[in-house]
Residue frames as qw, qx, qy, qz and C-alpha x, y, z in Angstrom:
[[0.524, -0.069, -0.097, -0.844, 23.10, 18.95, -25.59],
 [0.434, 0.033, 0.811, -0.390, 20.54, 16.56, -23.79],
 [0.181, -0.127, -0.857, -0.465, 19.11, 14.17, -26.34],
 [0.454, -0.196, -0.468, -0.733, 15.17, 13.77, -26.23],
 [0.801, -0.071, -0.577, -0.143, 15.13, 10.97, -24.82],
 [0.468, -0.005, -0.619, 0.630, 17.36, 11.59, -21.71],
 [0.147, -0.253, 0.089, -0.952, 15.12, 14.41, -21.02],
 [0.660, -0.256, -0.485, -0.513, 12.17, 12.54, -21.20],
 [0.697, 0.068, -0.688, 0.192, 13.76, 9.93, -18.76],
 [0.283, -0.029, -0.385, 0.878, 14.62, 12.67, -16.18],
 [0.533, -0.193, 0.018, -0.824, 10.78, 14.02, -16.31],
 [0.781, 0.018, -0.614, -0.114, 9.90, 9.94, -16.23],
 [0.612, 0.032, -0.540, 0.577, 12.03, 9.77, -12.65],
 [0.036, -0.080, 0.075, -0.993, 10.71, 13.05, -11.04],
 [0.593, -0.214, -0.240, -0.738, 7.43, 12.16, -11.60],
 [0.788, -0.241, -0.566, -0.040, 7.65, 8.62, -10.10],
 [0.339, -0.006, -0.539, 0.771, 9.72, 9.76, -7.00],
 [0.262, -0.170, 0.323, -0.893, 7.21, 12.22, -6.43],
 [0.660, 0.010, -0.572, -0.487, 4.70, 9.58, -6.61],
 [0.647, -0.007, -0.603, 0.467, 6.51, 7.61, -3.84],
 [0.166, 0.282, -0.064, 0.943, 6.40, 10.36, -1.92],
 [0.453, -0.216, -0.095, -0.859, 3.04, 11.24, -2.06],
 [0.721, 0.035, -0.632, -0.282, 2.11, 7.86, -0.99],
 [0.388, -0.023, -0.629, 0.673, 4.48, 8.28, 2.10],
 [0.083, -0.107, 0.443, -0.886, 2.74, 11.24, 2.99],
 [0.668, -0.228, -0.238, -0.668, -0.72, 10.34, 2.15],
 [0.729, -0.242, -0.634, 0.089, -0.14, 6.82, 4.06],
 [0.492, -0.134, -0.616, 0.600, 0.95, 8.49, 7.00],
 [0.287, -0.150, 0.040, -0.945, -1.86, 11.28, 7.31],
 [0.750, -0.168, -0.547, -0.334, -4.26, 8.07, 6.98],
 [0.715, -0.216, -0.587, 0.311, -2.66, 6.35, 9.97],
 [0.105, -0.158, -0.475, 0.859, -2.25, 9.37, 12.33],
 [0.516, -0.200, -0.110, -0.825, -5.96, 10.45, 11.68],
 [0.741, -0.173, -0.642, -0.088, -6.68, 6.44, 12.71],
 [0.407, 0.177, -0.598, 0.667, -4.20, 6.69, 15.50],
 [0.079, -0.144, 0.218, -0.962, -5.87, 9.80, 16.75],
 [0.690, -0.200, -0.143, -0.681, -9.44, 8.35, 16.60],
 [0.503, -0.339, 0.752, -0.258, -8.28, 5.27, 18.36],
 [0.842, 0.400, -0.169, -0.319, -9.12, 3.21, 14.87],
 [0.917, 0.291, -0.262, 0.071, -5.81, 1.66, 15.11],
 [0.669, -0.658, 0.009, 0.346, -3.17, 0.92, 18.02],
 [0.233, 0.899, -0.332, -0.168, 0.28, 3.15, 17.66],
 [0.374, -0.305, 0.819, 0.311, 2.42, -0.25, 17.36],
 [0.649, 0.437, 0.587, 0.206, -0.12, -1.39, 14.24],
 [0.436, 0.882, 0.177, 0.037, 0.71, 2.05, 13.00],
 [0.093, -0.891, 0.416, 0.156, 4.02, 2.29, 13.27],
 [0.549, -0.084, 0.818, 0.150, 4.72, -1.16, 12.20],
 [0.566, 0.674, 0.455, 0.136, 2.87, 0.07, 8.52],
 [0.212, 0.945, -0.238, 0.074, 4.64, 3.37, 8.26],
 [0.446, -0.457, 0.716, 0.283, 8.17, 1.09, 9.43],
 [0.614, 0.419, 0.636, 0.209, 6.82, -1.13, 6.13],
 [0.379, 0.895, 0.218, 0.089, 5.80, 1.55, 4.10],
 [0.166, -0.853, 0.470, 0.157, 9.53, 3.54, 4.90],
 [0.559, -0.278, 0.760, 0.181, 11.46, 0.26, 4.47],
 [0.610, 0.557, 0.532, -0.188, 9.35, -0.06, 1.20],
 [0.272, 0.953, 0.097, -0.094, 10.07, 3.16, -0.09],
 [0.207, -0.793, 0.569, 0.069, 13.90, 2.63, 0.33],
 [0.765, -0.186, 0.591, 0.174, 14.13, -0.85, -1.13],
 [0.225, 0.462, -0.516, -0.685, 15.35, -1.69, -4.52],
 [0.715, 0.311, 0.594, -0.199, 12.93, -3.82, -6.23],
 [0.438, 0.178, 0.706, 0.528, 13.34, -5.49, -9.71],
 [0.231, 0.329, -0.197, -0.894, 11.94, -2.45, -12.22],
 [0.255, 0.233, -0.721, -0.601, 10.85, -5.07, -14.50],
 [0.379, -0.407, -0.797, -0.236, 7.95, -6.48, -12.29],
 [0.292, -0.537, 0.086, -0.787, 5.32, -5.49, -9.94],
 [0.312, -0.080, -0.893, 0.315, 4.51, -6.57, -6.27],
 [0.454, -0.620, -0.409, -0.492, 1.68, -6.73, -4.38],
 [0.478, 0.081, -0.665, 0.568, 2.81, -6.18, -0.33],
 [0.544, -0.678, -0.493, -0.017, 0.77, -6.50, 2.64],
 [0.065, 0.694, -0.242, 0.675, 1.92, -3.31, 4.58],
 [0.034, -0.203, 0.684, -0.700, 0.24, -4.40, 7.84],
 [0.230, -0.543, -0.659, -0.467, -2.89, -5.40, 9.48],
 [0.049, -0.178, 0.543, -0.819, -4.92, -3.95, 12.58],
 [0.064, 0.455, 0.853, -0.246, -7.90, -4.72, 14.78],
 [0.043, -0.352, -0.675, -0.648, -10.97, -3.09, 13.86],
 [0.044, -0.136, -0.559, 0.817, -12.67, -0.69, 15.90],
 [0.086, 0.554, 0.804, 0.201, -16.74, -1.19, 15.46],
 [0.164, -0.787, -0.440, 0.400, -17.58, 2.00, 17.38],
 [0.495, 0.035, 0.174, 0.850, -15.18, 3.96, 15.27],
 [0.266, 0.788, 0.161, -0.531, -16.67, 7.86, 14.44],
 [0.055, 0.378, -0.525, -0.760, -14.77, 7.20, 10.91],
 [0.856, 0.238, -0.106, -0.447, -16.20, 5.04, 8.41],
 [0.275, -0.116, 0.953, 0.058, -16.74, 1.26, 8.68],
 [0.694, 0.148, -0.428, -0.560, -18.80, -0.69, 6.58],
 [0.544, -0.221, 0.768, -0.258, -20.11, -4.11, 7.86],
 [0.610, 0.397, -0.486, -0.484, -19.92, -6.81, 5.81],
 [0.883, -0.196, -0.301, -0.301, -20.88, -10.55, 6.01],
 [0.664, 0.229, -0.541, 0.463, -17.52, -11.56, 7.24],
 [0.536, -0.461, -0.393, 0.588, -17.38, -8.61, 9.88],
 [0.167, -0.948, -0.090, 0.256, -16.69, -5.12, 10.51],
 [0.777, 0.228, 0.163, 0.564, -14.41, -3.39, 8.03],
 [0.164, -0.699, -0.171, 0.675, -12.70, 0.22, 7.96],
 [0.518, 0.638, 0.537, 0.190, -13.38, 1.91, 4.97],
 [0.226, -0.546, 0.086, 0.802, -11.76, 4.91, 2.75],
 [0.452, 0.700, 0.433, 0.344, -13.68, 6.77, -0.01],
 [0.348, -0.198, 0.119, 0.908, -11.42, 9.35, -1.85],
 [0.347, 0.875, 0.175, -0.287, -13.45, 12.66, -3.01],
 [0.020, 0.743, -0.568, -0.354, -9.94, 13.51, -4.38],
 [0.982, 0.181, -0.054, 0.007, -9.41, 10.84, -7.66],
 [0.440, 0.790, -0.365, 0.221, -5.88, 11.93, -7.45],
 [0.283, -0.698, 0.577, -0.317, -5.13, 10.71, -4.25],
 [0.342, 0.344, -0.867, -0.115, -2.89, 7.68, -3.87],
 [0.354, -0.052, 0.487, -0.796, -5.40, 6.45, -1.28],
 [0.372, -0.167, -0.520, -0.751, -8.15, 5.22, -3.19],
 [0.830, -0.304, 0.094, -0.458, -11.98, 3.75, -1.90],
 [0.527, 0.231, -0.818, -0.008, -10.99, 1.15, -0.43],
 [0.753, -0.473, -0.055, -0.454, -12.28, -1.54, 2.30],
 [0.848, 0.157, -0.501, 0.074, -10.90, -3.82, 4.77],
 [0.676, -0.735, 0.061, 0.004, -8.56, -4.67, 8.07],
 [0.779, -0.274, 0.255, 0.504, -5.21, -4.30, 6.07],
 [0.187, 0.881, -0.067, -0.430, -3.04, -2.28, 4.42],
 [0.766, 0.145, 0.397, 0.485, -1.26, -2.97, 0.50],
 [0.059, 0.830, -0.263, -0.488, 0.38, -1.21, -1.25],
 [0.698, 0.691, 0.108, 0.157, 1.23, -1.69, -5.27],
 [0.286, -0.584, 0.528, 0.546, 5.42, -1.60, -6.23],
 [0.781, 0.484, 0.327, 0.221, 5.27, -1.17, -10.09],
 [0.385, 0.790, -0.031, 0.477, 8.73, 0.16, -11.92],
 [0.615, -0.324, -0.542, 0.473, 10.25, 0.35, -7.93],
 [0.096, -0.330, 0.017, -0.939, 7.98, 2.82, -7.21],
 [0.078, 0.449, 0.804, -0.383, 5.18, 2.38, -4.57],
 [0.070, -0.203, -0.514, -0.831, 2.42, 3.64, -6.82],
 [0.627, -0.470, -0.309, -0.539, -0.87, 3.24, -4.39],
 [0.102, 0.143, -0.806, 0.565, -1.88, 2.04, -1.05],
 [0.564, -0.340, -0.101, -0.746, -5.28, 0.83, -0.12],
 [0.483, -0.279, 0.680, -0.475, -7.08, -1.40, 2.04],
 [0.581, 0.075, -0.724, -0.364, -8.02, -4.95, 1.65],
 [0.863, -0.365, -0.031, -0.348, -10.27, -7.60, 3.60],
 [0.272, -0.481, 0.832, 0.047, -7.68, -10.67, 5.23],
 [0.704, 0.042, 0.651, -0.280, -10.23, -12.84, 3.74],
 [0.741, 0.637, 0.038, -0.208, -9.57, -12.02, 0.48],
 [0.354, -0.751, 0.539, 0.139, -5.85, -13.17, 0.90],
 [0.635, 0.113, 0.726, 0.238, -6.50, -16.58, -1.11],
 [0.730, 0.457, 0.456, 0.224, -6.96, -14.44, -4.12],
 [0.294, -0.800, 0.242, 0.464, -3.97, -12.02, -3.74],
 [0.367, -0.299, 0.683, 0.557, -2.02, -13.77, -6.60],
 [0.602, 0.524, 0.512, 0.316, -4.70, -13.96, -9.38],
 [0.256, 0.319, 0.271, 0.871, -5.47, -11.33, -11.67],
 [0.189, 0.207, 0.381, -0.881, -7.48, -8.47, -10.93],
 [0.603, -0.016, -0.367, -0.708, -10.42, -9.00, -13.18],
 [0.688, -0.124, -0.700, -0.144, -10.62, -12.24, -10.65],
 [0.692, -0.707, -0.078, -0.121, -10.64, -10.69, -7.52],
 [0.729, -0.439, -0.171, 0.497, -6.66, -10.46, -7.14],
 [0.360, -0.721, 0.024, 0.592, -3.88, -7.85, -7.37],
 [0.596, 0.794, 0.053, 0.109, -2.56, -8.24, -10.87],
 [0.121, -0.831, 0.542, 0.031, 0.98, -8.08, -9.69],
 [0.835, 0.174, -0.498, 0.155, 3.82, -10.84, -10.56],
 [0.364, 0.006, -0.776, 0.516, 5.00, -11.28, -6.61],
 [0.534, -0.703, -0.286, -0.374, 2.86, -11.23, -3.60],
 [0.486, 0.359, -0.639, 0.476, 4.22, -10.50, -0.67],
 [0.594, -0.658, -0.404, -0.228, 2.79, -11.00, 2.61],
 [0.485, -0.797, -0.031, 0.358, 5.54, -10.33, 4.97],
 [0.400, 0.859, -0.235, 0.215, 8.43, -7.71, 3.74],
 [0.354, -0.722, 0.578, -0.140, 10.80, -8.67, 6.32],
 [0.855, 0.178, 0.474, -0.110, 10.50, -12.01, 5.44],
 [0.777, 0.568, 0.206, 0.176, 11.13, -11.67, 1.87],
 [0.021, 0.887, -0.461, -0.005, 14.19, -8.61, 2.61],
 [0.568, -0.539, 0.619, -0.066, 15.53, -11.41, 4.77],
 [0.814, 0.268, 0.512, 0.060, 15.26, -14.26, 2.11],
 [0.618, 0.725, -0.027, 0.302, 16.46, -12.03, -1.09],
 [0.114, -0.833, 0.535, -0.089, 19.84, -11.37, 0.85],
 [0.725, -0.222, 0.651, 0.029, 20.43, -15.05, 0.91],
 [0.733, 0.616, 0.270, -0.100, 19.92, -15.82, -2.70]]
């Protein structure tokens, strides 16, 4: 008989996988609606959904969270989606009706994405300019994660050496 606890564990696992998941699919519905509106070239989108795959498939310490720059892309002013101009510049912009979706509002000319528990738990946009305050906390304007990571190849390539 399955103790309490193992059960739990196995609903605990299930739930985060599908999490992951959802994240995959919601990130790639996001980038082929871009694609399709000419918002974002198909090598900047395939070069986030190669990230975002490569993401989903790594094993990351359980016992901390990263913050990881997925990709950026150029900004298309004319766009028919939604941009939002702001002092810096022209940003592309995603506001969820759905709170549920892994998506959330979000602004900017890049894509992160949140590994907590090696799960990819979110994905939104962020400005490049706000890059210098990636590492604080979030009540200061950063991520709130213990690793930033700005390139994933980079860092794959670097934790195989170690």
């Amino acid at each position: 008989m399955k103790s309490i606890a193992s059960i739990i564990k196995e609903e605990i696992n299930i739930y985060e996988s599908e999490i992951s998941s959802h994240a995959y699919k919601r990130i790639k519905e996001r980038l082929k609606t871009m694609s399709n509106n000419n918002d974002i070239t198909s090598q900047e989108a395939m070069n986030i959904d190669r990230n975002v795959n490569n993401i989903i498939n790594y094993n990351f310490n359980p016992n901390k969270s990263y913050g990881i720059m997925l990709g950026r892309f150029n900004i298309n002013p004319d766009s028919t989606l939604t941009t939002t101009r702001h002092k810096t510049g022209v940003y592309y912009e995603i506001n969820s009706s759905d709170y549920s979706d892994i998506i959330k509002d979000s602004t900017g000319n890049e894509f992160w994405g949140i590994v907590r528990g090696n799960k990819l738990i979110t994905v939104f946009l962020r400005k490049s300019i706000q890059r210098n305050t990636a590492e604080q906390p979030r009540n200061m304007g950063g991520l709130g994660v213990d690793v930033v990571i700005d390139d994933f190849n980079l860092y794959r390539q670097k934790s195989k050496i170690v």
